[in-house]
N, C-alpha and C positions, 0 to 999 in steps of 0.2 A: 504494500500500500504506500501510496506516494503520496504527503503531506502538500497542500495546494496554498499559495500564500499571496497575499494581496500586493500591488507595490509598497500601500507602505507599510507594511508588515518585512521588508527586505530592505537590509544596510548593509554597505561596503564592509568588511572590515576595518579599513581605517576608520571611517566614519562611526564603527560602532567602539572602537578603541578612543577614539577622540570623546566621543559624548557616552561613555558607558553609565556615567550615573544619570544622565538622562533617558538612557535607553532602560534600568532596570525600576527609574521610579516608575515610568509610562506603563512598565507590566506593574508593579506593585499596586499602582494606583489603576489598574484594571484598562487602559487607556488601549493597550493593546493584549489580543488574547497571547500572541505567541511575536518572535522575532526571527527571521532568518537572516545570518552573514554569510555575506556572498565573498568571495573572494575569488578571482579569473573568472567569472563571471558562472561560476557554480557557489551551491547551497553546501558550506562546510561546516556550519554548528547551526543550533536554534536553540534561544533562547526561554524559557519560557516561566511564570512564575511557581514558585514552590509548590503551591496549592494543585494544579494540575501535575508539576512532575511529580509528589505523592500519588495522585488518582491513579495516575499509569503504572506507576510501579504498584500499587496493589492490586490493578488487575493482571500483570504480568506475574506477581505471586499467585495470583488465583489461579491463572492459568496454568504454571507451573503444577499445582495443587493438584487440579482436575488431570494435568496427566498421570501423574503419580498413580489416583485413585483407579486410573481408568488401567495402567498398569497392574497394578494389584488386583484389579476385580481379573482381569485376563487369565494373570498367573494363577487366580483361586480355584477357574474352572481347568487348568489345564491339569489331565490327570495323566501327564507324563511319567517316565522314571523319575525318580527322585534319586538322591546322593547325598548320601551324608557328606558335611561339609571337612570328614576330618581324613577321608578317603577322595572327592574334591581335590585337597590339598597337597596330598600326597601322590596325585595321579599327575597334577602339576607341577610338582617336584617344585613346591612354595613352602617353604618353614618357618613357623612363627615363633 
């Protein structure tokens, strides 16, 4: 998925090196949702405020979460061979 950004929502780098405490009140004070820096005329960072970089990063733990689970429910049904983990270890020639 490719993040889509307004013009002004995009500043040079230098420009956002020059004015960075302008550019992090404008998000603090909600002025702007997000920032993109451009540099050679590509998108190399974006800015954004704290409040949303949390939300993302919780749903990226969720997501994590749900594979996990989805992993475990898999493993529960699989009524493969099983292996003891201490015959495992030893068939891998690994010593603990």
């Amino acid at each position: 998925m490719r993040a889509n950004f307004t013009r002004d929502e995009m500043i040079s780098a230098t420009a956002a090196a020059k004015n960075f405490g302008r550019v992090v009140t404008d998000l603090a004070e909600h002025k702007r949702d997000k920032t993109a820096v451009v540099r050679n005329n590509e998108i190399t960072a974006v800015i954004l405020p704290v409040e949303e970089y949390e939300y993302m990063a919780d749903i990226v733990e969720f997501v994590e979460h749900l594979e996990i689970y989805d992993l475990v429910t898999k493993r529960k049904k699989d009524t493969g061979k099983r292996i003891p983990l201490d015959s495992l270890l030893q068939e891998e020639n690994i010593a603990l």
